[in-house]
C-alpha positions in Angstrom: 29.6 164.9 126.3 32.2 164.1 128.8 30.8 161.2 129.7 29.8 160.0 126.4 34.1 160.2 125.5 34.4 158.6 128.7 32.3 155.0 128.1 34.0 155.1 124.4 37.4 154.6 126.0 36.1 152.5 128.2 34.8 150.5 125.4 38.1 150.6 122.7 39.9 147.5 123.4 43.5 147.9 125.0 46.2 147.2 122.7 47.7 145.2 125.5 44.8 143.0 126.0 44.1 142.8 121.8 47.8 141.2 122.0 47.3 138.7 124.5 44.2 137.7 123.3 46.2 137.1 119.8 49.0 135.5 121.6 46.4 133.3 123.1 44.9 132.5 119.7 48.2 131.8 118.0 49.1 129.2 120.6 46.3 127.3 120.6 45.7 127.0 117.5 49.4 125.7 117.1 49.1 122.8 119.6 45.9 121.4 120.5 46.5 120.3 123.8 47.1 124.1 124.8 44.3 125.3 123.0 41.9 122.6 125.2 43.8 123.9 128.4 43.3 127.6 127.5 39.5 126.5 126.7 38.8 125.2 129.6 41.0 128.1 131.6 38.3 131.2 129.8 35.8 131.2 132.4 38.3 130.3 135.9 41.3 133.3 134.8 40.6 136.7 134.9 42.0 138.4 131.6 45.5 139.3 133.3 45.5 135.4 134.5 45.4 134.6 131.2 47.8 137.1 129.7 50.5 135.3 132.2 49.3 132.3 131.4 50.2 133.0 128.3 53.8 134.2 128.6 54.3 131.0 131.1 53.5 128.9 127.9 55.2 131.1 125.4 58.6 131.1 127.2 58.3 127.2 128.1 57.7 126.4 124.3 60.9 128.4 123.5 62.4 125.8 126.0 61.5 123.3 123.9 62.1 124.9 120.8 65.7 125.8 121.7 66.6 122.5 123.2 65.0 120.9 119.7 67.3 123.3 117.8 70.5 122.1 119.8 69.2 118.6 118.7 69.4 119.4 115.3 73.1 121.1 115.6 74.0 118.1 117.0 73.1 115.8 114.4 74.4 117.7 111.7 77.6 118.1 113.4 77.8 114.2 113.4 77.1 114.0 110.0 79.5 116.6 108.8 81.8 114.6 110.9 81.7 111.4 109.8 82.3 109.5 106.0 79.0 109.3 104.3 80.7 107.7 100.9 82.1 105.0 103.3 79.5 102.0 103.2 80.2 100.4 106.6 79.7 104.0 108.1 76.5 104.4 106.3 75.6 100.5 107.3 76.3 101.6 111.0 74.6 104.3 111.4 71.1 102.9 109.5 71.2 100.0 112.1 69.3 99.5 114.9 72.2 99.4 117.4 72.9 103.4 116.6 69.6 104.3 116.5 68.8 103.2 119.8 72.3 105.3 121.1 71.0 108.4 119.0 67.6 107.9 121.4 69.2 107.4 124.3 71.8 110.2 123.8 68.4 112.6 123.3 65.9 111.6 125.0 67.4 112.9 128.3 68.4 116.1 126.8 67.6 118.5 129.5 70.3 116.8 131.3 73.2 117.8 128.8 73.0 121.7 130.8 75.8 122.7 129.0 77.9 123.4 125.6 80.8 121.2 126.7 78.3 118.5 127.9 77.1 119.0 124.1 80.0 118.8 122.3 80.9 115.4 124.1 77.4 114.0 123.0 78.1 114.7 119.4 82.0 113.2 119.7 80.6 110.0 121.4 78.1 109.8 118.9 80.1 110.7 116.1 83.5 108.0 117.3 80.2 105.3 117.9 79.9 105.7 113.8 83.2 106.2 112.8 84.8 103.1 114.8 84.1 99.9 116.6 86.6 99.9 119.3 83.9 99.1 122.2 80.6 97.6 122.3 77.8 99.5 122.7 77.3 99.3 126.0 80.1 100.6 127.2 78.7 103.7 124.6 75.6 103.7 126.5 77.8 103.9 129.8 79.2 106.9 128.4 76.4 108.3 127.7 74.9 108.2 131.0 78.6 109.5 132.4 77.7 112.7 130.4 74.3 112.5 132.5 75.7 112.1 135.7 79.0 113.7 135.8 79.4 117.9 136.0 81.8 119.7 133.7 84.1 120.2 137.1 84.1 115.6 136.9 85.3 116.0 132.8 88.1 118.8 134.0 89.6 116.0 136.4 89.7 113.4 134.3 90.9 115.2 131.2 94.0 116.2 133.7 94.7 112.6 135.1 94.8 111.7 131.1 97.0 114.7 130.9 99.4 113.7 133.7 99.1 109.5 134.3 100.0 109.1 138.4 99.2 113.1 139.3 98.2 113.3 143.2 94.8 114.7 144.0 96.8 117.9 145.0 98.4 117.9 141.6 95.1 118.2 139.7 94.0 121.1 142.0 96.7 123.0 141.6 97.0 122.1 137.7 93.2 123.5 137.1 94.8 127.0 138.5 92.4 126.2 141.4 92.3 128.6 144.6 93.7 127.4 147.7 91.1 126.8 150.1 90.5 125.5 153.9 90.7 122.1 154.5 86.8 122.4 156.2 85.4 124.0 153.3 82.9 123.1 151.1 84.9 123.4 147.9 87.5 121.0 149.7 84.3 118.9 150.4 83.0 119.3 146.9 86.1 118.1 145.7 86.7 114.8 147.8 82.9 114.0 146.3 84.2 114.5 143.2 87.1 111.8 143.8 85.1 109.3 145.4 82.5 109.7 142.2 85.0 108.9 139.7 86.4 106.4 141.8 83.4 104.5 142.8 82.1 105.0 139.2 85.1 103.6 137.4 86.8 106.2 135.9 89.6 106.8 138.1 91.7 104.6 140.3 94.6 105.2 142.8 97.5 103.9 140.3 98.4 100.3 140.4 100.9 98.0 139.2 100.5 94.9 136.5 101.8 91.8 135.8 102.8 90.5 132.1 99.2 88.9 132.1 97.4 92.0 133.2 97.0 90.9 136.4 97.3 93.9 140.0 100.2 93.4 141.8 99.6 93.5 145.8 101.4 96.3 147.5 104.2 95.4 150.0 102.8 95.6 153.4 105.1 97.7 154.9 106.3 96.9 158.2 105.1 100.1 160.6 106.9 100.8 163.8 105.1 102.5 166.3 105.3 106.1 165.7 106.2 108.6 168.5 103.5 111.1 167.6 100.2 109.9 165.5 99.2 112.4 162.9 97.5 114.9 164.5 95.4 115.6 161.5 92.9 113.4 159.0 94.7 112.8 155.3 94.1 116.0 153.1 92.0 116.3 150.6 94.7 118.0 148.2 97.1 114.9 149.3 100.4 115.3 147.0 101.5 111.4 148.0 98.8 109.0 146.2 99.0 109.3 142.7 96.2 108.5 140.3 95.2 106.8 137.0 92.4 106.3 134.6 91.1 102.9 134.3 90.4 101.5 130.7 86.8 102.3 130.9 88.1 105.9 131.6 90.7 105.8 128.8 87.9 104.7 126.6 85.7 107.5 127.7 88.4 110.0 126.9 89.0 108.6 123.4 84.8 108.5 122.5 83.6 111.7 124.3 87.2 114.4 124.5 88.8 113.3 121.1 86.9 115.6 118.3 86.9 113.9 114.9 87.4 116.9 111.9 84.7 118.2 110.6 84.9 116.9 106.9 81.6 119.8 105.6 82.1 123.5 107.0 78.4 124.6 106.9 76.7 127.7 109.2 74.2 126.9 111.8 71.6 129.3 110.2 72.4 128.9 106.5 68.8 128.3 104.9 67.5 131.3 107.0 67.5 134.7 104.9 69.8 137.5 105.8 
């Protein structure tokens, strides 16, 4: 008798396994490629294989179903954002010119690894609609800024907006950051920083202009020959140069930092039941 209750067990299905399976089930039958992969995988994994084979595919699709969901707050937040009665609005963002900015804007979403990066899509996209105050591809340029450039990059240049001619030292010390060694890698970090939004365009050490727009050389200063040379390279928190956002950096600051009203109040989840 014992051994008969023993080979019934044995033969009852686990509840763990009966949900695997079913999790299994559910998944390919809801996307065909993974139901051919999970095919092919019944006779190479074991039954645990597959079980984490499984969860590997169930927590990747949330991946994708969470960054499609941030998609969709994004365009509605655009919408709700801009003046649908308004014709040349609605002409705008029908054409083929925004359309191509909406794709390029999402198709490298994984990049945008952040809510601010987020929330400075949607206020490109939503300015791009609203206004024609630069061509579209200096949009596209600030699109791929969002890409390259590190909430840490958008805190800097929000401050040199904030405070025209500030010194490198200045917007450390105006971001309430810690003081730190001169050889360290946040000091490091930070000259990166610098030299990215310098090389890129952003950011320039501030210079004078003519009437016509024109940069005015800087006196060359006649240098007599000091007693004692510097014993020590310029500092990366220098308080001396001041700095300036160019007008592709003013621009930036006016698509991707200045939030346009929401015109429609309306809840993320409203068409799910309570």
């Amino acid at each position: 008798m014992e051994s008969d209750k023993i080979d019934k067990d044995e033969l009852e299905p686990d509840g763990k396994k009966m949900a695997a399976r079913a999790a299994i089930n559910a998944l390919a039958g809801a996307i065909p490629f993974v139901g051919g992969l999970i095919s092919a995988g019944a006779g190479y994994w074991s039954e645990k294989e597959q079980e984490e084979v499984t969860n590997v595919l169930r927590q990747w699709l949330q991946m994708l179903e969470d960054e499609l969901r941030e998609k969709g707050k994004t365009i509605a937040e655009i919408i709700a954002r801009i003046d649908m009665q308004d014709e040349k609005i609605k002409e705008r963002i029908e054409s083929p010119e925004y359309q191509s900015l909406m794709k390029k804007a999402f198709r490298n979403w994984s990049s945008i690894d952040t809510e601010y990066k987020r929330q400075r899509i949607r206020n490109i996209l939503a300015n791009a609609a609203a206004a024609k105050t630069t061509s579209d591809d200096v949009i596209r340029l600030f699109i791929d800024w969002i890409n390259l450039y590190s909430d840490f990059h958008f805190e800097v240049i929000g401050e040199i907006y904030r405070n025209p001619g500030v010194s490198r030292g200045g917007i450390w010390d105006n971001l309430d950051k810690a003081d730190v060694r001169e050889d360290s890698a946040e000091a490091d970090l930070y000259k990166m920083l610098v030299r990215d939004l310098s090389t890129g365009g952003v950011i320039r050490q501030e210079r004078q202009t003519d009437y016509a727009g024109n940069f005015i050389r800087k006196p060359v200063a006649k240098r007599s020959k000091p007693s004692h040379a510097p014993r020590t390279a310029k500092s990366a928190f220098d308080e001396v140069e001041p700095y300036e956002l160019t007008e592709l950096g003013k621009q930036f600051v006016h698509y991707a930092m200045n939030e346009i009203t929401a015109k429609i109040e309306f809840q993320e989840f409203a068409d799910k039941p309570a």
